[in-house]
N, C-alpha and C positions, 0 to 999 in steps of 0.2 A: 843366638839360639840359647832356650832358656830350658837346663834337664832336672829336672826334679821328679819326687816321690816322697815314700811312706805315708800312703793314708789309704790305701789298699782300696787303689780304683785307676782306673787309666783314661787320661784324657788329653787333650791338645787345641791350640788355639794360635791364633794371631792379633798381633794388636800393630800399631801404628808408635813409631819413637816420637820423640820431640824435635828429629831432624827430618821426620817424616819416611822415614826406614822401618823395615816390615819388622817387626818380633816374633820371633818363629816358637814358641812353647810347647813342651812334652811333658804330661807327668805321668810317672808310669809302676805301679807295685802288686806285685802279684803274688809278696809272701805268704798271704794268709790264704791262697786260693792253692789248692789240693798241697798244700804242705811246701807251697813255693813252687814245686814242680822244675826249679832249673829255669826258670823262663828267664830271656834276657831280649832286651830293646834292639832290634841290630836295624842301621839305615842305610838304605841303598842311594846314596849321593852320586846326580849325574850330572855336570857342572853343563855338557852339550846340547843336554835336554831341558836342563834350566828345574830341574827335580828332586826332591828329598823325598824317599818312600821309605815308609816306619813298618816293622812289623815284629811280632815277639815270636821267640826261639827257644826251644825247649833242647840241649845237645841231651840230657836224661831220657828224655821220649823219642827224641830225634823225628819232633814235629813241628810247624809251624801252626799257630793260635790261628783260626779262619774264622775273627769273628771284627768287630768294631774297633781292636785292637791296630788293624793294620790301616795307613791311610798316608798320603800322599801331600807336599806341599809343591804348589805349581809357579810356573814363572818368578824361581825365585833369580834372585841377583847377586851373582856371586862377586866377591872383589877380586879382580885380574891384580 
């Protein structure tokens, strides 16, 4: 899994390794959007459901962002 920021935008993707293993990427900045607002990345990992769900968190507003922000990776493969 690959975390990155600072270029004040949030996005995510997958790609394919060279051993043929998923690449899981998040980038994610939201200082410049209402003065930071507190936001932070938090992910909901469920190793039984084989799931990563992303979504940003404000404990300042004590709100969750409901927008393109939140978003889920599926059938991932966890190492036992």
């Amino acid at each position: 899994m690959v975390l990155s920021g600072h270029v004040v935008t949030s996005a995510w993707r997958t790609d394919r390794g060279e051993q043929g293993n998923t690449i899981y990427q998040v980038l994610q900045d939201y200082q410049s959007q209402d003065a930071g607002g507190g936001y932070i990345r938090l992910f909901d990992i469920d190793t039984s459901a084989r799931t990563i769900a992303a979504r940003m968190y404000s404990p300042f507003y004590n709100k969750t962002k409901e927008d393109t922000s939140q978003f889920s990776f599926n059938d991932v493969k966890f190492i036992k």
